[in-house]
mmJSON file of the N, C-alpha and C atoms, coordinates in Angstrom:
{"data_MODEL":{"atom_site":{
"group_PDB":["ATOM","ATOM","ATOM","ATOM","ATOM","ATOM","ATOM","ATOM","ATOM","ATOM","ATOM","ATOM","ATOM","ATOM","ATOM","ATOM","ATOM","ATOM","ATOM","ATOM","ATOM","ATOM","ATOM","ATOM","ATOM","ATOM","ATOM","ATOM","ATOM","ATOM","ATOM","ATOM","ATOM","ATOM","ATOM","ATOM","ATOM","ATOM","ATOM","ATOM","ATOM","ATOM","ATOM","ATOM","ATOM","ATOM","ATOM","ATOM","ATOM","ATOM","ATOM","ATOM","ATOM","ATOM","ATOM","ATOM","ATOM","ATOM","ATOM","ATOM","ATOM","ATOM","ATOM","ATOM","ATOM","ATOM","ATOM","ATOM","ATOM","ATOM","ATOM","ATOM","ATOM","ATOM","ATOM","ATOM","ATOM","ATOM","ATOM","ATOM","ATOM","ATOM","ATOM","ATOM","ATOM","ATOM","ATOM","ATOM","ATOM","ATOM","ATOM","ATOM","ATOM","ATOM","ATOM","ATOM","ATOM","ATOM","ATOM","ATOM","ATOM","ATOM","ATOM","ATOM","ATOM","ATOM","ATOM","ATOM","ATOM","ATOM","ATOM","ATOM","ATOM","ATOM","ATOM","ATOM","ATOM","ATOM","ATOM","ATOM","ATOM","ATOM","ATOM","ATOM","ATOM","ATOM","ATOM","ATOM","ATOM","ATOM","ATOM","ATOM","ATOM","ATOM","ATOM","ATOM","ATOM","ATOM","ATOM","ATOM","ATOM","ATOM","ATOM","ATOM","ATOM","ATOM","ATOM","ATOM","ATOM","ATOM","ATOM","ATOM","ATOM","ATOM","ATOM","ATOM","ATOM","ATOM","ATOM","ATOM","ATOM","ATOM","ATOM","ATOM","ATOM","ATOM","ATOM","ATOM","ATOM","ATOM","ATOM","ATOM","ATOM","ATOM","ATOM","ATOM","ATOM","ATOM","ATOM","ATOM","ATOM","ATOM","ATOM","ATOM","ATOM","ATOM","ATOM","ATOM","ATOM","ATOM","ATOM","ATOM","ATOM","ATOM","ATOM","ATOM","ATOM","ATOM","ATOM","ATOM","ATOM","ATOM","ATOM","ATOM","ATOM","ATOM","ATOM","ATOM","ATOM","ATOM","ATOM","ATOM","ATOM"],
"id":[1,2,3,4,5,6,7,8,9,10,11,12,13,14,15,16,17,18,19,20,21,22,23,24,25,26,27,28,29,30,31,32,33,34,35,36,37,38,39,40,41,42,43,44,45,46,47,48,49,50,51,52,53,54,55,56,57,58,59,60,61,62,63,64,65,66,67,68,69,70,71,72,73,74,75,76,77,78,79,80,81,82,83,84,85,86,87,88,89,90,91,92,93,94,95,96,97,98,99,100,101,102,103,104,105,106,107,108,109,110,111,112,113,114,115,116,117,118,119,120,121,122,123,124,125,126,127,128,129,130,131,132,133,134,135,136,137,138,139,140,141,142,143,144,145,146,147,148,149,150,151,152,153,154,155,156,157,158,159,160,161,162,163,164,165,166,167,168,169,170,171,172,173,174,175,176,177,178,179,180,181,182,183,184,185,186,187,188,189,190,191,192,193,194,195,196,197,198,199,200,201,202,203,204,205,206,207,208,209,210,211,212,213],
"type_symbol":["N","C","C","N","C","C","N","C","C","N","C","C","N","C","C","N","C","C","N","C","C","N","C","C","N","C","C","N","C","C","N","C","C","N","C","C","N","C","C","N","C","C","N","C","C","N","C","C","N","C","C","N","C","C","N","C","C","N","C","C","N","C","C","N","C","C","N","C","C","N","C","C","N","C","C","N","C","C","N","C","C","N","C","C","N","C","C","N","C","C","N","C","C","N","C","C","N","C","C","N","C","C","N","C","C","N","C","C","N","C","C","N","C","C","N","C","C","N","C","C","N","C","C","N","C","C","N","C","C","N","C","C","N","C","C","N","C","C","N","C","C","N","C","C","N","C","C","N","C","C","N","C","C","N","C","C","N","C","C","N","C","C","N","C","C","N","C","C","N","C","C","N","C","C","N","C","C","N","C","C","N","C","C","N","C","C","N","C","C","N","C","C","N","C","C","N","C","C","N","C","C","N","C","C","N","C","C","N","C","C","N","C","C"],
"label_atom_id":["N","CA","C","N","CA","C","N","CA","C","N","CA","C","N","CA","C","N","CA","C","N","CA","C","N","CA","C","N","CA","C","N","CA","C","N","CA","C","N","CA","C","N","CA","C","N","CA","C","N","CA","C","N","CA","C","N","CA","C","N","CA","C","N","CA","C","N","CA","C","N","CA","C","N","CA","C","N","CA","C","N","CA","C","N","CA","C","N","CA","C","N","CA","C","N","CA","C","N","CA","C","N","CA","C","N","CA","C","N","CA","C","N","CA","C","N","CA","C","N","CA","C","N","CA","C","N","CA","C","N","CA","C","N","CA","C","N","CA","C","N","CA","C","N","CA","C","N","CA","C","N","CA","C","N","CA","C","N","CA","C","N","CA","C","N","CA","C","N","CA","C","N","CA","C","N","CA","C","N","CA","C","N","CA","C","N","CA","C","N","CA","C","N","CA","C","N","CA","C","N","CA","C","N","CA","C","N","CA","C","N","CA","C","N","CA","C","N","CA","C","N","CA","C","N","CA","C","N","CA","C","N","CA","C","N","CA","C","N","CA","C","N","CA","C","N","CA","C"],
"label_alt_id":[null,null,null,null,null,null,null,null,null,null,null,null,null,null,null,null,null,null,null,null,null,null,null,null,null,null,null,null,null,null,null,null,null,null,null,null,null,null,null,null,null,null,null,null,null,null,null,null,null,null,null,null,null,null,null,null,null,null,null,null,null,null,null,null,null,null,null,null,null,null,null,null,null,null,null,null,null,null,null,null,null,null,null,null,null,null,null,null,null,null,null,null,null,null,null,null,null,null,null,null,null,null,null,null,null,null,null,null,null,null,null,null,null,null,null,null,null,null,null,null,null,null,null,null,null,null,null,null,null,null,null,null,null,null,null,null,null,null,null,null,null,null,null,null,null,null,null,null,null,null,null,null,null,null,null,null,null,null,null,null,null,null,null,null,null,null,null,null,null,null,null,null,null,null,null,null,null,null,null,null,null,null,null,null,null,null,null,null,null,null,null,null,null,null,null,null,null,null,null,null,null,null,null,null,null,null,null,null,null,null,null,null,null],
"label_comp_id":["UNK","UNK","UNK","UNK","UNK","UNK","UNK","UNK","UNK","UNK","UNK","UNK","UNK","UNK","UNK","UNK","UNK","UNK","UNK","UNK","UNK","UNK","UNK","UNK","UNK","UNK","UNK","UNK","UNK","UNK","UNK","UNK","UNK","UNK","UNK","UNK","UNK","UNK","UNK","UNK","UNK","UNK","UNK","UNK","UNK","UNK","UNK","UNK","UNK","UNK","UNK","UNK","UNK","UNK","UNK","UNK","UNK","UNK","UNK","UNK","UNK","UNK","UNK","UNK","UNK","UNK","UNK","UNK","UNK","UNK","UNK","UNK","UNK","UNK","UNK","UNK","UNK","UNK","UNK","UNK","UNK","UNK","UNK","UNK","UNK","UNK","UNK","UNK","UNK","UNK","UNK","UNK","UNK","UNK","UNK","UNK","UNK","UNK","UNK","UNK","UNK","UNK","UNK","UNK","UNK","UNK","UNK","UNK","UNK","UNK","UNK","UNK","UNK","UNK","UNK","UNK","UNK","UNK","UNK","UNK","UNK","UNK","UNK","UNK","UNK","UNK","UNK","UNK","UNK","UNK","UNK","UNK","UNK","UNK","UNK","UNK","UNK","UNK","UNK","UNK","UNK","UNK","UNK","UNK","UNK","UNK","UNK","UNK","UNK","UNK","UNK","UNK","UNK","UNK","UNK","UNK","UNK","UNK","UNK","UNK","UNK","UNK","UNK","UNK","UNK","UNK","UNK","UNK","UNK","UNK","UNK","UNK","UNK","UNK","UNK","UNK","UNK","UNK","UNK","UNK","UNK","UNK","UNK","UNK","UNK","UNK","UNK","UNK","UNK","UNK","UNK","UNK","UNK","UNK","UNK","UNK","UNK","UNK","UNK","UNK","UNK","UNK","UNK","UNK","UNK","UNK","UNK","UNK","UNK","UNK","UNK","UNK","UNK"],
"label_asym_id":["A","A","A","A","A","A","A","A","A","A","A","A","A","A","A","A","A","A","A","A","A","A","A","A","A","A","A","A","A","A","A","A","A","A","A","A","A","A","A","A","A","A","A","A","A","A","A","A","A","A","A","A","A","A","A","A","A","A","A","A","A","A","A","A","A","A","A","A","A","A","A","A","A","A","A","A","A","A","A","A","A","A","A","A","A","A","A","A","A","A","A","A","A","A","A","A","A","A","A","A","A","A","A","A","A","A","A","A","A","A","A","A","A","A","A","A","A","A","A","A","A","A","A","A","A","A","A","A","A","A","A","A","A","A","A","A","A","A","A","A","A","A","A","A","A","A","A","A","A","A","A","A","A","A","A","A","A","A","A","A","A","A","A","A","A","A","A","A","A","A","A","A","A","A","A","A","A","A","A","A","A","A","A","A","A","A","A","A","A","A","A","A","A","A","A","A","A","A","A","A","A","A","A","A","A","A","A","A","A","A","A","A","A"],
"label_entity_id":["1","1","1","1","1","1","1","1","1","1","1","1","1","1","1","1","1","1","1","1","1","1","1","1","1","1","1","1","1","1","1","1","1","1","1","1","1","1","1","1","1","1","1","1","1","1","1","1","1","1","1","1","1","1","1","1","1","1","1","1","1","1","1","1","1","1","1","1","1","1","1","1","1","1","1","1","1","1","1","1","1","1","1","1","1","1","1","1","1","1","1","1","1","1","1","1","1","1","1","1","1","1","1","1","1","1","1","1","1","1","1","1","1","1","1","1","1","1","1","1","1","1","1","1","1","1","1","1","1","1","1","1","1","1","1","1","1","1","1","1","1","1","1","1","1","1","1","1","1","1","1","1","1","1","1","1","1","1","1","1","1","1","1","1","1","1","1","1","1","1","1","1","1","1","1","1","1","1","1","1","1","1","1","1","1","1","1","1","1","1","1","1","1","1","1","1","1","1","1","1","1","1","1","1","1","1","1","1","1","1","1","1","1"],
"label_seq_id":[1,1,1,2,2,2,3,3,3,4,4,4,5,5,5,6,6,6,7,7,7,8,8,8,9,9,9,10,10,10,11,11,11,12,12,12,13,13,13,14,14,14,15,15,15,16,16,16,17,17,17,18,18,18,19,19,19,20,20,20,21,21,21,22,22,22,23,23,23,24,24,24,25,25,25,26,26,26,27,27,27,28,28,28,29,29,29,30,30,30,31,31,31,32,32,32,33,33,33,34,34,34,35,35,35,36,36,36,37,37,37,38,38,38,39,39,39,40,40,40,41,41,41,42,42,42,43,43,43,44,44,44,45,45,45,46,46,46,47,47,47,48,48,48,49,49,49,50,50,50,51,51,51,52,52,52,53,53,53,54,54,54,55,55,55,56,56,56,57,57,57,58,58,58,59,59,59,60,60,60,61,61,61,62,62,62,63,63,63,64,64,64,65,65,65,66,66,66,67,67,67,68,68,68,69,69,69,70,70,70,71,71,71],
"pdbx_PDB_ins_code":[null,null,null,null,null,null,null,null,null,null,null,null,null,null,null,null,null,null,null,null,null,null,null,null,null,null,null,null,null,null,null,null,null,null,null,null,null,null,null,null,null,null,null,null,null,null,null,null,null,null,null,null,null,null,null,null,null,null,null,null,null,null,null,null,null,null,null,null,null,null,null,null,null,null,null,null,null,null,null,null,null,null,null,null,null,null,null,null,null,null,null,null,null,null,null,null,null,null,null,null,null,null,null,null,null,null,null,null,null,null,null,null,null,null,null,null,null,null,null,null,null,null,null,null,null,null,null,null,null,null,null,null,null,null,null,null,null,null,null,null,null,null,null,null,null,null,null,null,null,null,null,null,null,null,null,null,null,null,null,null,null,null,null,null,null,null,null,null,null,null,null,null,null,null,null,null,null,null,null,null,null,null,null,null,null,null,null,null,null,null,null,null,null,null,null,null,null,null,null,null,null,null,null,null,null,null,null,null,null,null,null,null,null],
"Cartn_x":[132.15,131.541,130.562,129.342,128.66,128.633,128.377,128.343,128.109,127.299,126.679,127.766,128.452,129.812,130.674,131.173,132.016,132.001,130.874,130.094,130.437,130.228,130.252,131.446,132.767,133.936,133.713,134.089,134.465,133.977,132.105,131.377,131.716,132.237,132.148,133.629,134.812,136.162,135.678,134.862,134.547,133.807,132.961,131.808,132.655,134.05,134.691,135.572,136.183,136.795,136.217,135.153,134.304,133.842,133.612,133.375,134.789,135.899,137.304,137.347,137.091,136.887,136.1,135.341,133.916,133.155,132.813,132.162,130.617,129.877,128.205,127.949,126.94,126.367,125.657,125.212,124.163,124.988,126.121,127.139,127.701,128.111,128.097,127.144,125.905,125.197,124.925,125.181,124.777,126.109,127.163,128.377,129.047,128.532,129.072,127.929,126.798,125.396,124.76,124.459,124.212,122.673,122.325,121.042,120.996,119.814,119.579,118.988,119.654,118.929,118.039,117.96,117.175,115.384,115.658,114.514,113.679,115.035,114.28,115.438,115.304,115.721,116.291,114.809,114.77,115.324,114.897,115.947,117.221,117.793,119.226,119.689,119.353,119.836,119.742,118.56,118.927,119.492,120.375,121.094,122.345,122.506,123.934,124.295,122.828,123.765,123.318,122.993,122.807,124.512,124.255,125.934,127.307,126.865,128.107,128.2,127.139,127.29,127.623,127.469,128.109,129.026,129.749,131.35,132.364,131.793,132.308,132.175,130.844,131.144,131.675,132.047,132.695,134.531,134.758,135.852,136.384,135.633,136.001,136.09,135.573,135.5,136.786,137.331,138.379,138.586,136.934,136.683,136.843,136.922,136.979,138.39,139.525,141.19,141.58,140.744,141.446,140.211,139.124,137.828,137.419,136.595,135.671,136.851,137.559,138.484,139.233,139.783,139.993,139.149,138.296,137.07,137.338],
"Cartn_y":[-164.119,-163.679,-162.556,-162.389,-161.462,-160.045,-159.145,-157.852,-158.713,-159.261,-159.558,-160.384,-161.616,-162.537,-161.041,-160.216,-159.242,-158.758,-158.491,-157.662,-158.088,-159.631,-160.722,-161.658,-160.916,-161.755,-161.747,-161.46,-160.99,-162.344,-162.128,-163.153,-164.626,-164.805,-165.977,-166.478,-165.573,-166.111,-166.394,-166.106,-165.729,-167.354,-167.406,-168.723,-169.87,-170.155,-170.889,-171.281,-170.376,-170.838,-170.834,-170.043,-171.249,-172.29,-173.227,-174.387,-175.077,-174.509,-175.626,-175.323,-174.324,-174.449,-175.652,-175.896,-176.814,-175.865,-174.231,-173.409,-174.095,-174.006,-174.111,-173.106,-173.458,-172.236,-172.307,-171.604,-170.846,-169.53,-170.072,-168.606,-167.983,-168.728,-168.174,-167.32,-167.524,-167.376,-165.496,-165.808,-164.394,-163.645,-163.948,-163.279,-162.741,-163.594,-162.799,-163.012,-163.123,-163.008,-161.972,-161.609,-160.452,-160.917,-162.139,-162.732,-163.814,-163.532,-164.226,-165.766,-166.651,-167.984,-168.746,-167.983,-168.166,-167.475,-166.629,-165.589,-166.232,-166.113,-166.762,-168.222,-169.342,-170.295,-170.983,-170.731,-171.302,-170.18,-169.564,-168.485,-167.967,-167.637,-167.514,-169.462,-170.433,-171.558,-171.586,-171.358,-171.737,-170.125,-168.873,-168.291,-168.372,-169.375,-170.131,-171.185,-172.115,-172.783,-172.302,-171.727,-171.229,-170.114,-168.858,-168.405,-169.116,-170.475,-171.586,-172.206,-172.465,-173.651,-172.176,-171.15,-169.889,-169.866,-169.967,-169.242,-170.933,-172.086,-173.092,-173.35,-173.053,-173.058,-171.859,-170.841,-169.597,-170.323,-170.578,-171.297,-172.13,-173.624,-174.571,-173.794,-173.385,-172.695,-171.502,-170.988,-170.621,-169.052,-168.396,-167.265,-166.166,-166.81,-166.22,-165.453,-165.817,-165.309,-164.85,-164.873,-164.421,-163.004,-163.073,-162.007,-161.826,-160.946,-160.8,-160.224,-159.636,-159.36,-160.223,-161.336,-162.536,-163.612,-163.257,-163.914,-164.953],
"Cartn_z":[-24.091,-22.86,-23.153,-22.569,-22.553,-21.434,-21.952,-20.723,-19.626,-19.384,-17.952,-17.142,-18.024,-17.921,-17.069,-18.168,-17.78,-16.649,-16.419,-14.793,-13.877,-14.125,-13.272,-12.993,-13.565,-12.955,-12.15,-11.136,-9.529,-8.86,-8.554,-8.622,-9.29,-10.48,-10.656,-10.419,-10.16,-9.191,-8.15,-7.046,-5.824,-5.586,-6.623,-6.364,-6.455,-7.894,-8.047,-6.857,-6.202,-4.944,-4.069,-3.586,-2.27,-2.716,-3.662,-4.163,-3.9,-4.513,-4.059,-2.548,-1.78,-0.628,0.455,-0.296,0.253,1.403,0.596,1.773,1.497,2.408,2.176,1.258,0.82,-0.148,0.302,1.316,1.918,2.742,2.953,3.455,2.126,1.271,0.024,-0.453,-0.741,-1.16,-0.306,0.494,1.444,1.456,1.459,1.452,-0.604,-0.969,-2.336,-3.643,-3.35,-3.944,-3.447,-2.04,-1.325,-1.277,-0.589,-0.562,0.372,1.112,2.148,2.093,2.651,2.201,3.441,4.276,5.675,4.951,4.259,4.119,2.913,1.822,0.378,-0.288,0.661,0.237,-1.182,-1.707,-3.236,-4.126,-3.909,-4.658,-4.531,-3.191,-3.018,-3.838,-2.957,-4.016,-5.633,-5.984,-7.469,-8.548,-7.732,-8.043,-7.845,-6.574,-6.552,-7.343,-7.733,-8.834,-10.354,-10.486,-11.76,-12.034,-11.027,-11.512,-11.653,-10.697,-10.44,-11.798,-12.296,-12.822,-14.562,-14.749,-15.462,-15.177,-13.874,-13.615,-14.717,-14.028,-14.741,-15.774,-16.988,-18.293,-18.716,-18.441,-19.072,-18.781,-17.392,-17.539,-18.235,-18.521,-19.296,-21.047,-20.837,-22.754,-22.645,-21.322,-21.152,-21.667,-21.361,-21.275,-20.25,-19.437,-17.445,-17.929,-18.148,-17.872,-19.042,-20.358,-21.407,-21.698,-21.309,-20.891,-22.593,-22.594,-24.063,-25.101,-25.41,-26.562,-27.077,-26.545,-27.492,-28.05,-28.215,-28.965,-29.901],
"occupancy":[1.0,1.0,1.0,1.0,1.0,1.0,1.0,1.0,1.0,1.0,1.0,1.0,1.0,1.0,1.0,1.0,1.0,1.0,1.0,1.0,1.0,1.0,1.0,1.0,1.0,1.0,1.0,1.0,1.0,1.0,1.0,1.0,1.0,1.0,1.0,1.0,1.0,1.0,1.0,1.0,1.0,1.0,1.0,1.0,1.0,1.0,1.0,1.0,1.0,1.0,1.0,1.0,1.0,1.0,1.0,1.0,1.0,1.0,1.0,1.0,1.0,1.0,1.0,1.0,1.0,1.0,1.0,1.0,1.0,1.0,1.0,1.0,1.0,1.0,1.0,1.0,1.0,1.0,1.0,1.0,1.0,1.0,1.0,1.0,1.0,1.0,1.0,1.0,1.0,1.0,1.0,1.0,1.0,1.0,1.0,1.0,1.0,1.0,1.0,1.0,1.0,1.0,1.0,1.0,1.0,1.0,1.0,1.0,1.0,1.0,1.0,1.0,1.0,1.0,1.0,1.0,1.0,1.0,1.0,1.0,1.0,1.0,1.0,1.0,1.0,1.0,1.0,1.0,1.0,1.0,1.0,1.0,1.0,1.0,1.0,1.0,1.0,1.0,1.0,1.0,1.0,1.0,1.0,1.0,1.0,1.0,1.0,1.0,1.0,1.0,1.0,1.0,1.0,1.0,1.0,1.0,1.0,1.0,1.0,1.0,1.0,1.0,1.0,1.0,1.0,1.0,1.0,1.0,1.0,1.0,1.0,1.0,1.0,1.0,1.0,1.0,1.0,1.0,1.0,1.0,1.0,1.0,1.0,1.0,1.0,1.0,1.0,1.0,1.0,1.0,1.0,1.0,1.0,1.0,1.0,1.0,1.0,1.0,1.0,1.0,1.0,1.0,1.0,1.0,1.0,1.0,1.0,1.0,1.0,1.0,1.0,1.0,1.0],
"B_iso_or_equiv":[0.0,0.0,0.0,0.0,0.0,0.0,0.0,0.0,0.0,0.0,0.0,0.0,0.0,0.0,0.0,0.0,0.0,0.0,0.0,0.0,0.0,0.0,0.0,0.0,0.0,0.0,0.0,0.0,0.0,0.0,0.0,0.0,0.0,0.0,0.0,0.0,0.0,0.0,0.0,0.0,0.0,0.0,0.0,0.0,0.0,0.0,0.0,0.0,0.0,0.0,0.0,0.0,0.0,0.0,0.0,0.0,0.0,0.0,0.0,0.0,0.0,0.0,0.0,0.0,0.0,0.0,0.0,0.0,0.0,0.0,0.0,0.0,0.0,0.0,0.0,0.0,0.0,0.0,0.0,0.0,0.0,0.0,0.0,0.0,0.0,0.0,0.0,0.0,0.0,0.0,0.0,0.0,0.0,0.0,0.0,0.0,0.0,0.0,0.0,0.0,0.0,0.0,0.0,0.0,0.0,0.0,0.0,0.0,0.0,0.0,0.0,0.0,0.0,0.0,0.0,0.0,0.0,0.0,0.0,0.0,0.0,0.0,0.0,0.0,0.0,0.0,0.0,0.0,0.0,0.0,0.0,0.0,0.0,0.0,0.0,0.0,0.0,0.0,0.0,0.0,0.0,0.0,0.0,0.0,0.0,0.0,0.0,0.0,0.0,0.0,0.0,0.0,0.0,0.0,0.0,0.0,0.0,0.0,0.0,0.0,0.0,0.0,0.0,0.0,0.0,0.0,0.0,0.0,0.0,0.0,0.0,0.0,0.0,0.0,0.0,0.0,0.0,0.0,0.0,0.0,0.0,0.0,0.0,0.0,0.0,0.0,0.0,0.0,0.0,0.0,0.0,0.0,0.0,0.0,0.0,0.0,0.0,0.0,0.0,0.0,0.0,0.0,0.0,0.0,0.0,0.0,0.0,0.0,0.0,0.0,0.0,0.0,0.0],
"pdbx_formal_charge":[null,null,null,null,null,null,null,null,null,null,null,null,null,null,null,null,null,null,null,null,null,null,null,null,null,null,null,null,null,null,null,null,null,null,null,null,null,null,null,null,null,null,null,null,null,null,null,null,null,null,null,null,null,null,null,null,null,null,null,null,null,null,null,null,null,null,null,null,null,null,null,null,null,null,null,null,null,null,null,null,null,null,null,null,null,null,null,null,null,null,null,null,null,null,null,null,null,null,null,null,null,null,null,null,null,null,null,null,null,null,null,null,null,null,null,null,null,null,null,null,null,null,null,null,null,null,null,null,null,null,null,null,null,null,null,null,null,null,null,null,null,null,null,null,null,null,null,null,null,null,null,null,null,null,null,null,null,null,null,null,null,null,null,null,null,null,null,null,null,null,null,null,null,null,null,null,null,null,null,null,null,null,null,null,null,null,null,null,null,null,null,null,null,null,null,null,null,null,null,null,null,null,null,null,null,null,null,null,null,null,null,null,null],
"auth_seq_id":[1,1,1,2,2,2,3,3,3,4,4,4,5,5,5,6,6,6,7,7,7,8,8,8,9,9,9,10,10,10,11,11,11,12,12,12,13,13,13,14,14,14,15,15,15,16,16,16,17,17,17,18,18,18,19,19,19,20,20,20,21,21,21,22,22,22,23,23,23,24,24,24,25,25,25,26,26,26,27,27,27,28,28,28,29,29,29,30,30,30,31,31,31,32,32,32,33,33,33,34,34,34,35,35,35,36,36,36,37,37,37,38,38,38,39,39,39,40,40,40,41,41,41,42,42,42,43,43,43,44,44,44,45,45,45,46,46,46,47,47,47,48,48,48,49,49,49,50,50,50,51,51,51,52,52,52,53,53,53,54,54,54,55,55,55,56,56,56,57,57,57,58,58,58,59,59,59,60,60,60,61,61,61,62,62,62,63,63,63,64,64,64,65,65,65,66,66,66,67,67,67,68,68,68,69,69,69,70,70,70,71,71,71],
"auth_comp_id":["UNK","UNK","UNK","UNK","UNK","UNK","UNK","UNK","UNK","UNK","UNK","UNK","UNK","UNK","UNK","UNK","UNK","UNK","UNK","UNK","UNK","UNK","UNK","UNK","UNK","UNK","UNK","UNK","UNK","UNK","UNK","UNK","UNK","UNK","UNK","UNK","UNK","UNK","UNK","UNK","UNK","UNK","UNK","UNK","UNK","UNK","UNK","UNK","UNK","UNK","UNK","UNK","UNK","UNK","UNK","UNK","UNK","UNK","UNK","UNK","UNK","UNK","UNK","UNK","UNK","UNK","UNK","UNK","UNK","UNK","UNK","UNK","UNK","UNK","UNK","UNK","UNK","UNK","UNK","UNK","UNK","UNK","UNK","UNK","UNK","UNK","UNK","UNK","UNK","UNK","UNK","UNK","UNK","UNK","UNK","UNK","UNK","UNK","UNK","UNK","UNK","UNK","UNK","UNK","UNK","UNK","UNK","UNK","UNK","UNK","UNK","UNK","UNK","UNK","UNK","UNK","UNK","UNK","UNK","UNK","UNK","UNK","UNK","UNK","UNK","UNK","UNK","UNK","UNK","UNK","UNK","UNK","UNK","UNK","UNK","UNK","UNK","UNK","UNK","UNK","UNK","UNK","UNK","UNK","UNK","UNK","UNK","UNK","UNK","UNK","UNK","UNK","UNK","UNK","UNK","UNK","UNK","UNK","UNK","UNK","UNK","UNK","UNK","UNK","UNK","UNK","UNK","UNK","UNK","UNK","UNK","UNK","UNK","UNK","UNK","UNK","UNK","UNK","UNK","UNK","UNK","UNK","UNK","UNK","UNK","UNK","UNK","UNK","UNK","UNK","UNK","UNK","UNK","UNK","UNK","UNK","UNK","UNK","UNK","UNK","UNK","UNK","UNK","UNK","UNK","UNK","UNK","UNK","UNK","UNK","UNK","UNK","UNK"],
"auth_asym_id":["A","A","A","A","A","A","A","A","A","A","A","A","A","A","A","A","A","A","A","A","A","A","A","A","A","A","A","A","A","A","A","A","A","A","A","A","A","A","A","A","A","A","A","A","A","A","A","A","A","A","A","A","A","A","A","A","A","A","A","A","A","A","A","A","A","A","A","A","A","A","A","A","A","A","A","A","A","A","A","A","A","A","A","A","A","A","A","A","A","A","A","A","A","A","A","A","A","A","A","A","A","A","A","A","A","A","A","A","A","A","A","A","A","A","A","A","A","A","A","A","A","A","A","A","A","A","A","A","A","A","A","A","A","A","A","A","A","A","A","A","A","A","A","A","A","A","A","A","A","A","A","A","A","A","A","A","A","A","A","A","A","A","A","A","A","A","A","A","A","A","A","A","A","A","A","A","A","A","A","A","A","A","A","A","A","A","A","A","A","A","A","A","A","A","A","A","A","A","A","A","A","A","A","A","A","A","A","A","A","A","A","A","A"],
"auth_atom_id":["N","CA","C","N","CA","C","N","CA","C","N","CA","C","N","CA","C","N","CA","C","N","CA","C","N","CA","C","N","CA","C","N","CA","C","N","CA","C","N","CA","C","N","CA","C","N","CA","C","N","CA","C","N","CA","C","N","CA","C","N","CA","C","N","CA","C","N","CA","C","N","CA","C","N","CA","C","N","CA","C","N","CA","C","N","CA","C","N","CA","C","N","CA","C","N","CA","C","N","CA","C","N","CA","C","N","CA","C","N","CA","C","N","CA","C","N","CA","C","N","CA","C","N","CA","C","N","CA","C","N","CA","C","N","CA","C","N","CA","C","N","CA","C","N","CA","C","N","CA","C","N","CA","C","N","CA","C","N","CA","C","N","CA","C","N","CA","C","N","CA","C","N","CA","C","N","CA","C","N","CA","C","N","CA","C","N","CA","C","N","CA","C","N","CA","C","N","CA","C","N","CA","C","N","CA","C","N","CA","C","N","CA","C","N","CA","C","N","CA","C","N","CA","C","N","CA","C","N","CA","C","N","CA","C","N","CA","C","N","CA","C","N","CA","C","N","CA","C"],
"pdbx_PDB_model_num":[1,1,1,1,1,1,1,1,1,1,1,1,1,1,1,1,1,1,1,1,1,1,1,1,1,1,1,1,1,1,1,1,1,1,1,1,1,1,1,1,1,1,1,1,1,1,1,1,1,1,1,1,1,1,1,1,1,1,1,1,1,1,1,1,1,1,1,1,1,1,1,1,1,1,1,1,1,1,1,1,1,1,1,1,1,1,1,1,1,1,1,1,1,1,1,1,1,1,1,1,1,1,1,1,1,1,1,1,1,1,1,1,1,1,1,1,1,1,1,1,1,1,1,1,1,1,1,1,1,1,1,1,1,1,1,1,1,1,1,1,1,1,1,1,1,1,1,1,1,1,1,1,1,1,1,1,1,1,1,1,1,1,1,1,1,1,1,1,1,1,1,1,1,1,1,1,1,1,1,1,1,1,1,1,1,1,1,1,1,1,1,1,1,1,1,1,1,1,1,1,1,1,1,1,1,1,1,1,1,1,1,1,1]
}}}
């Protein structure tokens, strides 16, 4: 995981379960991105799936729960 990974637990627990949720990401996107998708569309979207699609490969490689010191 990188600093930024690290920074960014919170965020990428947060994105992972409004996805098993089936929230919109566009309320997502404004509730735990802190970005408006009424204002800047294309960008609140392709920062939702860009951290999403981060929170799920840091997971599958099974970095998210064991964090940067077991390397």
């Amino acid at each position: 995981m990188t600093a930024y990974d690290e920074q960014h637990v919170v965020t990428y627990i947060r994105l992972l379960q409004a996805e098993g949720e089936g929230a919109d990401w566009r309320e997502v996107a404004r509730l735990v991105l802190h970005m408006d998708p009424e204002r800047e569309p294309d960008r609140a979207r392709t920062a939702y799936q860009s951290h999403l699609a981060r929170a799920k490969w840091v997971t599958e490689q099974g970095r998210l729960l064991r964090g940067a010191r077991s390397k």
